[in-house]
C-alpha positions as CSV (number, residue, x, y, z in Angstrom):
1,X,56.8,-29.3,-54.0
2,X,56.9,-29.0,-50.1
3,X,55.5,-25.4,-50.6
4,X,52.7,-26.6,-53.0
5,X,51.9,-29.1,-49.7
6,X,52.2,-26.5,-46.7
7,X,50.1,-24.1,-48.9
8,X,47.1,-26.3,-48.6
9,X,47.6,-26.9,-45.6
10,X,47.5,-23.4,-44.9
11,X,44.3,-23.2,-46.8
12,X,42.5,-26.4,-45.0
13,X,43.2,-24.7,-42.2
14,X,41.9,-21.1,-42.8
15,X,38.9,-22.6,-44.4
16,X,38.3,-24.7,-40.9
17,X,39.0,-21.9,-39.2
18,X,36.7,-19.5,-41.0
19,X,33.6,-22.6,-40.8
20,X,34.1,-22.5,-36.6
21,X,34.2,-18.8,-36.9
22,X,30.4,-19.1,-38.8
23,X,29.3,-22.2,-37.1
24,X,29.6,-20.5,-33.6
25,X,26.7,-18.1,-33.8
26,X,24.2,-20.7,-35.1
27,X,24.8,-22.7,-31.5
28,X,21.8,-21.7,-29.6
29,X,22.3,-20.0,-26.2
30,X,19.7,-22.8,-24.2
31,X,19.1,-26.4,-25.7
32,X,15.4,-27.8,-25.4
33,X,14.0,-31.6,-25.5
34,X,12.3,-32.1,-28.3
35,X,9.1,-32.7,-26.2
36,X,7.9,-29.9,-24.0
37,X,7.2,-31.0,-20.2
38,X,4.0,-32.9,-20.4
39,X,1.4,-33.8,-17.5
40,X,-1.6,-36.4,-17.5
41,X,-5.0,-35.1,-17.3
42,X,-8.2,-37.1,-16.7
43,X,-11.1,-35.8,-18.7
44,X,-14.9,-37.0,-17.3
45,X,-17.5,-36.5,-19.6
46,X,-21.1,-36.2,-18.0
47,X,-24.4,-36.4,-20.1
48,X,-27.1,-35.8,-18.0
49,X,-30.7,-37.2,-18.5
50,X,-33.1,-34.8,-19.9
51,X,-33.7,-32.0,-17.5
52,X,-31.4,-33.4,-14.7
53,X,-28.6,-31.5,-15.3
54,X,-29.7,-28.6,-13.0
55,X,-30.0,-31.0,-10.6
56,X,-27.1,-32.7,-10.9
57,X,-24.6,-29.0,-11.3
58,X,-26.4,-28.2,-7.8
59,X,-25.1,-30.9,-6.0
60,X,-22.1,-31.2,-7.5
61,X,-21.0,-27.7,-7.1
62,X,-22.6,-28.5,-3.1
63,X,-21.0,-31.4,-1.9
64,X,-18.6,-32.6,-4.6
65,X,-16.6,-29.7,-5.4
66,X,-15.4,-28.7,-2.5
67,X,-13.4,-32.7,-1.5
68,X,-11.7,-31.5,-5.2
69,X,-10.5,-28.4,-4.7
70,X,-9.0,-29.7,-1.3
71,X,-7.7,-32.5,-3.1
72,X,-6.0,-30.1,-5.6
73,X,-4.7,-27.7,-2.7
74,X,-2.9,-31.0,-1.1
75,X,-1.5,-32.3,-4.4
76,X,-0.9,-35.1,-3.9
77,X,-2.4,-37.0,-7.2
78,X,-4.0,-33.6,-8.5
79,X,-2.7,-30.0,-9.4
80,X,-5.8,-28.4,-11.0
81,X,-8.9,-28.6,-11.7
82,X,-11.8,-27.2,-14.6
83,X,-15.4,-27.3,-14.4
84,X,-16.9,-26.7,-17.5
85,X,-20.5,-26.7,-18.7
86,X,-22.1,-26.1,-22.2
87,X,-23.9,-23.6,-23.2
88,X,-26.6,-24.8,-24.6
89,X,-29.5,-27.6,-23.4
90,X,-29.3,-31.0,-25.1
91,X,-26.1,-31.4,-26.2
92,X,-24.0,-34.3,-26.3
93,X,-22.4,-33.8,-23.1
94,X,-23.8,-31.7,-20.3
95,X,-20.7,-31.3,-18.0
96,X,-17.0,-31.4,-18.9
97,X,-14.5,-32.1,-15.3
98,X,-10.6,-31.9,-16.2
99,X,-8.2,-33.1,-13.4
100,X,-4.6,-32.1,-14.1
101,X,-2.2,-34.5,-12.8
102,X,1.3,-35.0,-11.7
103,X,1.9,-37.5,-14.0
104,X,1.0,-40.8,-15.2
105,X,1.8,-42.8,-12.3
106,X,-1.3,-42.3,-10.7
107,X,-3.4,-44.0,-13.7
108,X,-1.3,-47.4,-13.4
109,X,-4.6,-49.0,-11.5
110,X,-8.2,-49.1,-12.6
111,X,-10.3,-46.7,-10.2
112,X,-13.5,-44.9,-10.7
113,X,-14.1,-41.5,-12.1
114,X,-11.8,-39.1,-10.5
115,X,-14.8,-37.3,-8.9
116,X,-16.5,-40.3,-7.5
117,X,-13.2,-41.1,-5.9
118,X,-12.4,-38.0,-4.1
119,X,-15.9,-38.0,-3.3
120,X,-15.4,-41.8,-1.2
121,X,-12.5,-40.0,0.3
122,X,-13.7,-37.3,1.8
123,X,-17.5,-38.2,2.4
124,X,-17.0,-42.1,3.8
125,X,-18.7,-45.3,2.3
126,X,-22.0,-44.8,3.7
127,X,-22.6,-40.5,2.5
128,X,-21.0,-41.7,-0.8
129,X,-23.2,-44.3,-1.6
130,X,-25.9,-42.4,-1.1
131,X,-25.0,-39.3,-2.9
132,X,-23.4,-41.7,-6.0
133,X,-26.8,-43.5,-6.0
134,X,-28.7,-40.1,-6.3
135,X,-26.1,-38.4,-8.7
136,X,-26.1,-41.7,-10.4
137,X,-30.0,-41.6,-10.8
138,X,-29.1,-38.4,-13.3
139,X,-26.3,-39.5,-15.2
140,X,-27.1,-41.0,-18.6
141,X,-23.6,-41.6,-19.6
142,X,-20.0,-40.4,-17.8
143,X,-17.1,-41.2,-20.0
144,X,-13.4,-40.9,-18.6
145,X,-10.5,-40.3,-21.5
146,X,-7.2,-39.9,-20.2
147,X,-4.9,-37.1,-22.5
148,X,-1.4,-35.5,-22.2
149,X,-1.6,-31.9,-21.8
150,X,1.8,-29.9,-23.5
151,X,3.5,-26.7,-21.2
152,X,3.7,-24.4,-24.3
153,X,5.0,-21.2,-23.7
């Protein structure tokens, strides 16, 4: 009877043995989060009254563009920035502005549109209000959504 008892024993112990031995290669070499390293980014959406937008591109790329991309090279709230524009005339939205930021700090207060802000910055109340008033004059509608951009590899 004691050998019956050792024997599986023995056996309980070369089938743990034999599990470790199969389980070890399944462990993967580097452990992820389930989430991939994410980032806020602030998307402004600018329709443009009919035929302003040439206007408006022309002193944006002029006088706005510029306070960004130093804003961007300081980093402080920003670390990149897209300007895109469609295509074609008429659409829904003229000009698309993506501001990548740090992280979601930044958006615990209301502010303005990103580029109206950097724009105060760098220009002072008085060239600001006159530039926003002009710009202003050739926006129909800006819309601000604010996202959560993935690092996929």
């Amino acid at each position: 009877m004691l050998d019956n008892q050792s024997g599986s024993g023995i056996k309980r112990l070369t089938a743990l043995s034999l599990f470790l031995l199969c389980a070890i290669p399944l462990i993967p070499n580097k452990l992820s989060a389930q989430t991939p390293p994410s980032s806020s980014v602030i998307m402004v959406e600018i329709h443009c009254k009919r035929g302003t937008a040439d206007q408006w591109r022309e002193e944006f790329t002029k006088e706005v563009l510029p306070a960004i991309r130093e804003a961007v090279q300081k980093g402080d709230v920003y670390t990149n920035f897209t300007f895109l524009e469609t295509p074609l005339p008429y659409q829904e939205v003229d000009f698309i502005l993506i501001y990548e930021g740090k992280s979601f700090a930044s958006l615990d207060t209301r502010r303005n549109a990103p580029h109206y802000e950097i724009m105060f910055r760098r220009l002072g109340p008085e060239r600001f209000a006159a530039l926003s008033k002009e710009m202003g004059e050739w926006e129909e509608k800006v819309t601000v959504r604010i996202l959560r951009s993935y690092k996929v590899q």
